[in-house]
C-alpha positions in Angstrom: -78.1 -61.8 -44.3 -76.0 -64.3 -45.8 -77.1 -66.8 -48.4 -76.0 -70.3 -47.3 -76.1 -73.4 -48.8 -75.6 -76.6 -45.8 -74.9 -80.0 -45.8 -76.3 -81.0 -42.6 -74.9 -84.1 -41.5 -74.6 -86.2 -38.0 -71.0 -86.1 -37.3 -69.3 -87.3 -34.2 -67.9 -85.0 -32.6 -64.1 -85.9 -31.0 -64.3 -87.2 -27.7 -68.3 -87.2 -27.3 -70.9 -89.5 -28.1 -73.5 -88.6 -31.1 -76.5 -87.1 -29.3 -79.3 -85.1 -30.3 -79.9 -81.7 -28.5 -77.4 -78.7 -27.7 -74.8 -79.1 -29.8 -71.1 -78.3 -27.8 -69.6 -74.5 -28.1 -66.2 -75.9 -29.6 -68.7 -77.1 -32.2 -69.7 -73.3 -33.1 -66.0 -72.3 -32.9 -64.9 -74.8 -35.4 -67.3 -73.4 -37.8 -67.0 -70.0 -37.1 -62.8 -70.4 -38.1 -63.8 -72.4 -41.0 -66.6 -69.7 -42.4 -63.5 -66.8 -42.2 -61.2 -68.8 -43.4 -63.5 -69.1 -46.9 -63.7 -65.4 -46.7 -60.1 -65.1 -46.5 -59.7 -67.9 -49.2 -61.9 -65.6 -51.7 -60.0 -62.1 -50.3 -56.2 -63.7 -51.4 -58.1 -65.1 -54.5 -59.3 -61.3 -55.5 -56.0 -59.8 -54.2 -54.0 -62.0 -56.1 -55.8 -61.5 -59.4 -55.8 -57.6 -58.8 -51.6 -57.8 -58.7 -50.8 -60.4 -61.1 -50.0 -62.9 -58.6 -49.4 -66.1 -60.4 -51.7 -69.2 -58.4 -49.6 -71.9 -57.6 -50.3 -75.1 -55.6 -48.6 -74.1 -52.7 -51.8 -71.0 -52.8 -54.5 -72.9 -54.0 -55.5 -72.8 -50.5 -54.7 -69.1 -49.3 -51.4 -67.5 -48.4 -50.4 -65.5 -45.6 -51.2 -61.5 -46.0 -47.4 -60.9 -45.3 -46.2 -63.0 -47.9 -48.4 -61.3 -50.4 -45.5 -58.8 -51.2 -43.2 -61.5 -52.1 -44.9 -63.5 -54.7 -43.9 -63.4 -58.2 -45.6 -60.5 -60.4 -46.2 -60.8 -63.7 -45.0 -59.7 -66.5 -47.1 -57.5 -68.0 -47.4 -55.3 -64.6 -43.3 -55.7 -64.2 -42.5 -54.9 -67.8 -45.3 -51.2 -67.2 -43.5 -50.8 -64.0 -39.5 -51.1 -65.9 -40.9 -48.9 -68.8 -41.9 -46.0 -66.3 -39.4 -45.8 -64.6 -37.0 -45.4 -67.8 -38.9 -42.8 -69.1 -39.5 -41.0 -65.7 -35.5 -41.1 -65.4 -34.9 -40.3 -69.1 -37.1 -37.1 -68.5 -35.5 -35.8 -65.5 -31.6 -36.0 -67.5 -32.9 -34.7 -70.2 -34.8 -31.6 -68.4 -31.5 -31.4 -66.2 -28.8 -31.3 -69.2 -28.7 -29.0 -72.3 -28.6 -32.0 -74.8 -30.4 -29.9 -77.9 -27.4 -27.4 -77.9 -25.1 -30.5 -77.9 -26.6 -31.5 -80.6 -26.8 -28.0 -82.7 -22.8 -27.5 -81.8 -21.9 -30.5 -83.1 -23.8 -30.2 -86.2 -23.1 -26.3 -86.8 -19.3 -26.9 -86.5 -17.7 -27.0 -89.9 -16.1 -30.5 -90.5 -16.8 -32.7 -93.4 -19.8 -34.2 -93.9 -21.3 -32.2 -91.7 -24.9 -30.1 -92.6 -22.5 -26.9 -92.1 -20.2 -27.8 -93.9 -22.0 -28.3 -96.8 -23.7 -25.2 -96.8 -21.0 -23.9 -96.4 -18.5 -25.3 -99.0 -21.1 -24.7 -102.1 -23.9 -22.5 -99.9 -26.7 -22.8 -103.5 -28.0 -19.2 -102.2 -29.2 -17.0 -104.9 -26.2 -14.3 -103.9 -26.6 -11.1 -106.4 -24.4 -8.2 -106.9 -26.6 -5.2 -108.0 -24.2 -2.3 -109.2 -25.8 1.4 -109.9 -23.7 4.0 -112.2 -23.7 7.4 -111.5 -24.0 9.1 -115.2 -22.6 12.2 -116.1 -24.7 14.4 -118.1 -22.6 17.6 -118.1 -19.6 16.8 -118.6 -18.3 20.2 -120.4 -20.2 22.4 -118.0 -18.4 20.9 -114.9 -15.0 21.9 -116.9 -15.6 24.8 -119.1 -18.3 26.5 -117.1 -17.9 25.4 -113.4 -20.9 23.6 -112.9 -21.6 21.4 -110.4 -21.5 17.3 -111.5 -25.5 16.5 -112.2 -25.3 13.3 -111.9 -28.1 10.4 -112.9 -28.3 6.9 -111.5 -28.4 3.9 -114.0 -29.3 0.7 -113.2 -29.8 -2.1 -111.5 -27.3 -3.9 -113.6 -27.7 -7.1 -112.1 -24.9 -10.2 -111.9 -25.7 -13.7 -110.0 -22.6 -15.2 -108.0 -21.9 -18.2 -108.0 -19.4 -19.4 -105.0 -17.2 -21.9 -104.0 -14.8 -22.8 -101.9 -12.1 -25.0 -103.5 -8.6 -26.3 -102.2 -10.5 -26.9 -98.5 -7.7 -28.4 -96.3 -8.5 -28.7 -92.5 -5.9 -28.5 -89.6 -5.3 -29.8 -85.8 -5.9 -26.3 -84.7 -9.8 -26.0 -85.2 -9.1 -24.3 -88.8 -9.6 -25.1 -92.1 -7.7 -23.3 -95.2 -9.5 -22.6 -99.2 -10.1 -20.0 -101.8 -12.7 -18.6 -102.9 -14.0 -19.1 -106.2 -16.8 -17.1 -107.8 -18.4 -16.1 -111.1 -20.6 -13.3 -111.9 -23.0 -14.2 -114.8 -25.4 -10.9 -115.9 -28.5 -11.5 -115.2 -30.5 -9.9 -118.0 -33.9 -10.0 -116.9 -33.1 -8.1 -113.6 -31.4 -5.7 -115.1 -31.2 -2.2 -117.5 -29.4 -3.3 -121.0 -25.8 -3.3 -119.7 -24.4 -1.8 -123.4 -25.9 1.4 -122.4 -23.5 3.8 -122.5 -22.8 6.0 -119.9 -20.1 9.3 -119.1 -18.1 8.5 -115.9 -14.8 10.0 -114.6 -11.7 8.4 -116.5 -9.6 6.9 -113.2 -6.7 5.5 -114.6 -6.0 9.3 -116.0 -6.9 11.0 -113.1 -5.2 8.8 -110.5 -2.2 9.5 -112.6 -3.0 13.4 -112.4 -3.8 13.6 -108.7 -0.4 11.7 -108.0 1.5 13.6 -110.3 1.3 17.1 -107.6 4.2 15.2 -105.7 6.4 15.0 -108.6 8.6 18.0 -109.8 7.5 20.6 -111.8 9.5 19.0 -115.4 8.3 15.7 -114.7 4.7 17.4 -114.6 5.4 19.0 -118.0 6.7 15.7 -119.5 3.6 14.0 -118.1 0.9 16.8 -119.9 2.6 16.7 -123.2 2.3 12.9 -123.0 -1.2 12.5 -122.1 -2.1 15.0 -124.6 -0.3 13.4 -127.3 -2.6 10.7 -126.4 -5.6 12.7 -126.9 -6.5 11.2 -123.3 -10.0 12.8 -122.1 -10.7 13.4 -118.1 -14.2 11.9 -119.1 -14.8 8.5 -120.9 -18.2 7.1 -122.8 -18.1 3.5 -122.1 -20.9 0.7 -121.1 -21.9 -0.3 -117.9 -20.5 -4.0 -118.6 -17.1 -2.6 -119.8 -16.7 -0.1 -116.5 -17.7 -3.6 -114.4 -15.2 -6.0 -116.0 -12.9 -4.0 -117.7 -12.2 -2.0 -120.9 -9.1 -1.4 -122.7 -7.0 1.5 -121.7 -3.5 2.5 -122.6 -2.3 4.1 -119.2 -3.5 0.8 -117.3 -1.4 -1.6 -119.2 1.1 0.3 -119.4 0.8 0.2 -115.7 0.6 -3.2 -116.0 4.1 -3.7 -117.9 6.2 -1.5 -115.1 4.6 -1.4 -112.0 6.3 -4.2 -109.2 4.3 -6.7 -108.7 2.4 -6.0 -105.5 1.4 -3.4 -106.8 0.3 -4.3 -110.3 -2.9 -3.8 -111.6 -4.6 -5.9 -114.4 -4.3 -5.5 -117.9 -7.7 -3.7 -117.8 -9.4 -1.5 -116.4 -12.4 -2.4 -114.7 -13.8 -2.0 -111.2 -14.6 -5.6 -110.1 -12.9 -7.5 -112.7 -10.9 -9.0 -110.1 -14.0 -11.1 -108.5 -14.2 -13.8 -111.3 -12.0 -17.0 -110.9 -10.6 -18.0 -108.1 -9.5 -15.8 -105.9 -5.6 -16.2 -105.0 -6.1 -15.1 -100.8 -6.1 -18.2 -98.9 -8.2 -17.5 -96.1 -8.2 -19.8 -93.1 -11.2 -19.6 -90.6 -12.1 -21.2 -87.2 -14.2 -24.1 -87.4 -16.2 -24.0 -83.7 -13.9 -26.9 -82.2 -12.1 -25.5 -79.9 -14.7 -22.1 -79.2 -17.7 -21.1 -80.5 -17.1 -17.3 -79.6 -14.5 -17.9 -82.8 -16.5 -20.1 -85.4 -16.6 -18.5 -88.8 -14.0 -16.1 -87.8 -10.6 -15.5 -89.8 -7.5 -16.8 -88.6 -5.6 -16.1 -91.3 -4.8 -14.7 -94.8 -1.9 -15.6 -96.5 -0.5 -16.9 -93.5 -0.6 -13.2 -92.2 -2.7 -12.8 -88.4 -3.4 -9.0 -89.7 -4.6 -7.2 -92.4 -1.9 -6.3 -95.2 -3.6 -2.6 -95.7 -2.5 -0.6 -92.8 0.3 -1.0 -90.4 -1.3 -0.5 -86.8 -4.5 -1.8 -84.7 -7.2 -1.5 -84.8 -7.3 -0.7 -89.1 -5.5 -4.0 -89.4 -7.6 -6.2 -87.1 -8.5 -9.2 -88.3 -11.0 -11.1 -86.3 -14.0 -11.2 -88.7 -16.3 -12.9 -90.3 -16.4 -13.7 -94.2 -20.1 -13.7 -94.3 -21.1 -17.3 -93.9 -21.1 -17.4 -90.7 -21.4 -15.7 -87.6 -19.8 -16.6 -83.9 -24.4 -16.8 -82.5 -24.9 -14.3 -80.4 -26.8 -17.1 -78.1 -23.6 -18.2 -77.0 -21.5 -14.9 -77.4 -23.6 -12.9 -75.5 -22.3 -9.7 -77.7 -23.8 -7.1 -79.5 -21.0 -6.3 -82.0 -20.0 -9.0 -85.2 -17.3 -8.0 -87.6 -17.3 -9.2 -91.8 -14.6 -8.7 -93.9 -14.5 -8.0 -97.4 -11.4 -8.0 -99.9 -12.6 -4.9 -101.9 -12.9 -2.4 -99.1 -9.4 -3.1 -97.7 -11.5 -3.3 -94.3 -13.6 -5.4 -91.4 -16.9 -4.1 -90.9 -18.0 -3.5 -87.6 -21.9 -4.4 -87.3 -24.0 -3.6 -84.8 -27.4 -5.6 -82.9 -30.5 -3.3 -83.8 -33.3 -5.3 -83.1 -34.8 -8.8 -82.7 -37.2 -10.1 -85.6 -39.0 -13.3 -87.4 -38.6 -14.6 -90.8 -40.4 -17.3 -92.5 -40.7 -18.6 -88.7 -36.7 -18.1 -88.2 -35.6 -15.9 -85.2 -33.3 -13.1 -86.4 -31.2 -10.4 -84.9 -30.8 -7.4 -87.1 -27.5 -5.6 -87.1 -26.6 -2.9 -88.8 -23.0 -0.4 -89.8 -21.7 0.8 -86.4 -22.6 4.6 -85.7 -18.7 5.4 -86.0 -17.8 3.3 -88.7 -16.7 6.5 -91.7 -16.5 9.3 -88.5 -13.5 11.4 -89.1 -10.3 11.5 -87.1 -11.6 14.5 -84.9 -14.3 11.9 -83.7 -12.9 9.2 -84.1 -9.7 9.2 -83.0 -9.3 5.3 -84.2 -9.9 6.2 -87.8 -6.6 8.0 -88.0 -4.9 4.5 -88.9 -6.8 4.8 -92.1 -4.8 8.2 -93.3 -1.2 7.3 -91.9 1.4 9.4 -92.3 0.6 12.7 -93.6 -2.0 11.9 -95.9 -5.7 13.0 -96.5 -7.7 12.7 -93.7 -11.4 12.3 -95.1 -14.1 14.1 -93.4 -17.1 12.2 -92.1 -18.5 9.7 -94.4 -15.4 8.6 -96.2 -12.9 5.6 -95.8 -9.6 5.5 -97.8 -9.3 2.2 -99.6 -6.5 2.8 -101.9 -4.0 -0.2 -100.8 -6.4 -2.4 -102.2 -7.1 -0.4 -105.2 -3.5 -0.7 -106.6 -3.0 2.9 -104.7 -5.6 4.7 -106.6 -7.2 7.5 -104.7 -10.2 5.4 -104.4 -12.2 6.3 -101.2 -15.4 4.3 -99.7 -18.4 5.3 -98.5 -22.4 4.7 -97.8 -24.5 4.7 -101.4 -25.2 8.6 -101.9 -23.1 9.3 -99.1 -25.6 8.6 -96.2 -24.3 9.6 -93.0 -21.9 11.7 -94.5 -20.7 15.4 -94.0 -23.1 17.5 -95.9 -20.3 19.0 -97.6 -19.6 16.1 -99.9 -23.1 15.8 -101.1 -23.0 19.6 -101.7 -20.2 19.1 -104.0 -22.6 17.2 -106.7 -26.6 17.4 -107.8 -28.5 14.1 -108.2 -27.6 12.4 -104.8 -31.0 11.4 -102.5 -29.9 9.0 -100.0 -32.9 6.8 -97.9 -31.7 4.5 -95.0 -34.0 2.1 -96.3 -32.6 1.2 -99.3 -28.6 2.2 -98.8 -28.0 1.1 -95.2 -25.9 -2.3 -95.6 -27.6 -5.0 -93.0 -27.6 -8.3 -91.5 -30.4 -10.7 -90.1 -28.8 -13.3 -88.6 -30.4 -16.8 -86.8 -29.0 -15.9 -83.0 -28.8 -19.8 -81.9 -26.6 -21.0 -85.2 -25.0 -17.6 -86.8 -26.1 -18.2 -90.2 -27.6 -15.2 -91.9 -30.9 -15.5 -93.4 -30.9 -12.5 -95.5 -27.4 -9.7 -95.5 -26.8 -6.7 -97.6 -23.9 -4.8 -97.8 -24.2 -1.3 -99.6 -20.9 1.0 -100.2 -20.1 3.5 -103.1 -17.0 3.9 -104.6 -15.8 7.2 -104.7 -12.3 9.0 -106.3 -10.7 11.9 -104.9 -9.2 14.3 -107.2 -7.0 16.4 -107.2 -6.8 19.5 -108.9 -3.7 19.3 -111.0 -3.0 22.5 -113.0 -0.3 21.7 -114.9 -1.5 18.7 -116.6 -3.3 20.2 -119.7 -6.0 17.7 -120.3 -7.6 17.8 -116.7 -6.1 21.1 -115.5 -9.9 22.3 -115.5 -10.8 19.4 -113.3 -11.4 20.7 -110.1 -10.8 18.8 -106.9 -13.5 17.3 -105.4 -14.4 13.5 -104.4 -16.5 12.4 -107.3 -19.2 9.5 -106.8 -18.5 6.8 -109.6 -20.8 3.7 -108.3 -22.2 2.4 -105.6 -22.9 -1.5 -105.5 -25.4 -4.1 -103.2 -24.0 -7.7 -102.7 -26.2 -10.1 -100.8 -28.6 -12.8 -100.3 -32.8 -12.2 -100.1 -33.6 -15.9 -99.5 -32.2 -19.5 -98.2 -32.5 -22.4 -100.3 -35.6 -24.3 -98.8 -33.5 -27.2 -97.6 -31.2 -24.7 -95.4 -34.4 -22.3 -94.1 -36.2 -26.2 -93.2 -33.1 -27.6 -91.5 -32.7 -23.8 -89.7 -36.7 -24.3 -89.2 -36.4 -27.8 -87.3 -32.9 -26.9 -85.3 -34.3 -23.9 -83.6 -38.3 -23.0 -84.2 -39.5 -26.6 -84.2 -36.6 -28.3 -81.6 -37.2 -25.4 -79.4 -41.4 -26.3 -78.7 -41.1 -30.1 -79.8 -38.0 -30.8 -77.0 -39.4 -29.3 -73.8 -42.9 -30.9 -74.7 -40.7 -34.4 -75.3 -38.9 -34.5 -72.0 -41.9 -33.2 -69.7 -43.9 -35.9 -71.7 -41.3 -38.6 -70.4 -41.7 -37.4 -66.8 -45.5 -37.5 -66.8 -46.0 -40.3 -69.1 -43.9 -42.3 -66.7 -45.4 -41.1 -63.7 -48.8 -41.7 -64.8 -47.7 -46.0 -65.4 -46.0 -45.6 -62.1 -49.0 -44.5 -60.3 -51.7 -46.8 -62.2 -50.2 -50.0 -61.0 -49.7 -48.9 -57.6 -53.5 -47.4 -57.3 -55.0 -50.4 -59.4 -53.8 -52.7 -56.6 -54.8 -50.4 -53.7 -58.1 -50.7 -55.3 -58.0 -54.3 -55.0 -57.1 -54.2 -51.3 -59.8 -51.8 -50.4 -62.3 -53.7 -52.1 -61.4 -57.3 -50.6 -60.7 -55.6 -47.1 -64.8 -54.3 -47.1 -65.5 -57.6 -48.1 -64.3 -59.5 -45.4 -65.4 -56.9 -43.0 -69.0 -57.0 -44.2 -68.4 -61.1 -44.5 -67.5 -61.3 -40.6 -70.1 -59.1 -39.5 -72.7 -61.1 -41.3 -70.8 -64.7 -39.8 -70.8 -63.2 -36.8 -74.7 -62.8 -36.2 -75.0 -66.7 -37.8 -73.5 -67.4 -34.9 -75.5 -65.9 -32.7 -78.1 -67.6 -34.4 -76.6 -70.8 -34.1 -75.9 -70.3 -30.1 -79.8 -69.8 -29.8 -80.9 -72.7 -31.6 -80.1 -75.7 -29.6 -82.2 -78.4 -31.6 -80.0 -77.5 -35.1 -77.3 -79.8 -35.9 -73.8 -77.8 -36.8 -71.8 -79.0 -39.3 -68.1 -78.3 -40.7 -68.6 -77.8 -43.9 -70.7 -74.5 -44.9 -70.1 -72.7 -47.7 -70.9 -68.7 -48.3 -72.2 -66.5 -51.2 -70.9 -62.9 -50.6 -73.5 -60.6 -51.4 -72.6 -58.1 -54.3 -71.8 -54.4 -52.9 -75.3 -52.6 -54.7 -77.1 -55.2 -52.5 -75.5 -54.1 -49.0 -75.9 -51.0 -47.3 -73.5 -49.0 -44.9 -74.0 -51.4 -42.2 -73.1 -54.5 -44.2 -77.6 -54.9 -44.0 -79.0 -56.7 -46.8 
């Protein structure tokens, strides 16, 4: 039952006398429609304070239920309502568009200022050129007795390189143009003593006698009687450092003096004295612009769209990478990248291996293509390396002479893994393990950049038996292992492997969780407003209905009491809900 406080008072009714006894039904009706309307002055009260209705004068005394929807909200529930749906929207674009790889392209493209670019202008990797000797230790019984070459391996003889690129110039077409500029400093602690002296093959010599079988039989003759006036030896005792960046040696500079000058070789002799300085090939590469299936890739060299080397496709190709970066295979799709290095006259064709994880960076491994040294017969592609009518190598071997200022110098894996037994045959001392002479590349498949790259190649020379050149006429001809070399990085600088780190590892968990964050934390403010004021409605609707059941047995009440005076003004206590059962009973 209700609680009700009354004010009885003796009114006159309108239009009747004030009489005691049964009061008149229009009475009972008047306070029936005053008792709901207090209900409904409490239900608009509780409705408007569960929507943030502002109370005004013109609803001090109720509204209308239909005009609920129109009345001002507040801010606070408006500015909830405004901030979902931003973030609801912003989730749904950003789950719809691919708005991380914008933002990787435009960073991994090489332009100035750029984190690429300076990676790539002055990378601050630890790059180290490992070079192993092959020593000869019987030198008089290969000649005089016919021994076989026993040959030892010396080293590491370890040299850091530092690179550059200097005279950087970038053009409308999505290229930029530069040298390269590096210095090899010996790194002592890494290495065997590099004044170690060691027996190798004497090239300038026998390049000289290997060519000298085209030339007539005189000019043979002339040739022997000056090299033995000489006292020139087919075998020289030098030290690792002077075989690396040169020695003095009478046949090379005279080379040097009266050779044209494409063809001219230094003033010394020494295998990679020509990597310190700048380099004078200007290289221009692709930049990502215009195509990410061409960043890193050479354009040109020396303004030339081909390779200088060889004369016809596909030994003069081009389209490769100078090992800083890589067109990603994310966006390539392909299984095949290509690097070019100056001293093997050459692109390298690489090949996808396997996927892998380092230092939590995604890597694809590739490795040298399966065909890359096969011989003519099976690889009919390789014959552009032996034009003409020259020496086609068996398998295992690549001619690299136009680079080598025409000296028979020939490539091939360190102790010529993958190569045709017969060469390894030909000398004692030579193990080869994939694991430690295979040239590799682990490369980040979302950006390009390598994360650790070895290449491995040995040099080899081919000579020719030439028997009437007295001081090498016992020289047999054979292709004799000289060195064999590793160039490459281990690690990134921690700045590049935490930038790598936070573009792809990190970007690809922390994004996805960002923009389906958006969507739900969105939804949820949505949906709270919306069910708080449901709530509100449910609750004020029960209350009315339990306050008009209760009114509406008062007034039964008040029909069967005929002595009881009724007044207008009666005011009501809802009951709280944990005092009312099912049927609106106390």
């Amino acid at each position: 039952m209700f609680k009700t406080k009354q004010h009885i008072q003796k009114v006159r009714p309108m239009g009747t006398s004030s009489v005691s006894g049964f009061a008149p039904f229009t009475s009972i009706g008047s306070t029936l429609r005053a008792d709901r309307m207090g209900l409904y002055k409490q239900y608009f009260k509780l409705t408007q304070h569960a929507l943030g209705i502002k109370r005004t004068e013109n609803t001090k005394n109720g509204i209308a239920l239909q005009m609920l929807i129109s009345q001002p909200i507040s801010h606070g529930h408006l500015s909830i309502i405004i901030i979902g749906l931003f973030t609801l929207a912003m989730g749904i674009i950003l789950s719809s568009i691919p708005w991380l790889d914008y933002i990787i392209l435009k960073n991994l493209r090489l332009k100035e200022g750029s984190i690429s670019f300076q990676y790539w202008q002055k990378p601050g990797v630890i790059r180290l050129t490992r070079v192993y000797i092959f020593n000869v230790t019987n030198p008089d019984g290969f000649l005089k007795q016919g021994e076989k070459p026993k040959l030892k391996e010396v080293g590491p003889f370890v040299y850091r390189e530092d690179m550059e690129k200097v005279n950087i110039k970038f053009h409308d077409n999505g290229t930029v143009s530069y040298q390269q500029k590096k210095i090899l400093k010996f790194v002592p602690e890494l290495s065997v003593d590099k004044n170690h002296k060691i027996t190798v093959p004497n090239i300038p010599l026998l390049t000289l006698s290997s060519q000298s079988n085209n030339l007539g039989w005189f000019v043979q003759r002339a040739i022997s009687v000056m090299l033995s006036m000489g006292s020139l030896k087919p075998f020289v005792n030098i030290t690792a450092d002077e075989l690396v960046f040169g020695y003095d040696d009478s046949l090379v500079s005279l080379a040097h003096q009266f050779y044209p000058k494409r063809k001219k070789p230094q003033n010394k002799m020494g295998l990679l004295i020509t990597r310190n300085g700048t380099l004078s090939e200007v290289q221009n590469i692709y930049t990502g612009d215009t195509d990410m299936q061409e960043f890193g890739l050479l354009a040109r060299i020396n303004g030339r769209e081909t390779l200088p080397y060889w004369s016809d496709a596909p030994c003069n190709d081009l389209r490769a990478s100078e090992g800083s970066f890589f067109p990603p295979r994310y966006f390539t799709n392909k299984d095949m990248v290509y690097i070019y290095d100056k001293d093997v006259c050459r692109t390298f064709p690489m090949q996808y291996r396997a996927s892998g994880r380092k230092h939590g960076l995604d890597y694809d491994l590739y490795t040298s293509a399966d065909n890359i040294f096969d011989s003519v017969d099976e690889n009919p592609e390789n014959k552009c390396f032996c034009p003409g009518n020259e020496f086609c190598p068996p398998k295992g071997l690549q001619n690299i002479s136009p680079c080598q200022y025409d000296a028979p110098v020939y490539l091939s894996f360190p102790h010529f893994l993958d190569a045709d037994p017969s060469l390894s045959a030909a000398v004692e001392g030579l193990i080869p393990k994939r694991e430690i002479h295979e040239s590799y590349f682990k490369i980040q498949p979302k950006l390009g950049v390598p994360v650790e790259g070895k290449v491995r190649v040995q040099l080899n020379l081919r000579v020719e038996q030439a028997p009437f050149i007295t001081p090498v006429k016992n020289f047999k001809t054979i292709i004799f292992p000289v060195m064999w070399l590793e160039e490459g990085i281990d690690e990134l600088t921690p700045q590049i492997r935490r930038w790598m780190y936070l573009a792809t590892t990190f970007a690809e968990i922390a994004c996805p969780l960002m923009t389906y964050g958006f969507i739900f934390f969105g939804s949820c403010l949505i949906i709270a407003v919306f069910v708080n004021a449901y709530k509100s409605l449910v609750f004020t609707k029960k209350s009315i209905e339990i306050g008009m059941k209760n009114l509406r047995r008062r007034s039964s009440v008040l029909i069967a009491a005929p002595n009881r005076f009724i007044t207008r003004r009666e005011t009501y206590t809802l009951l709280d809900f944990q005092d009312v059962d099912a049927d609106g009973e106390v």
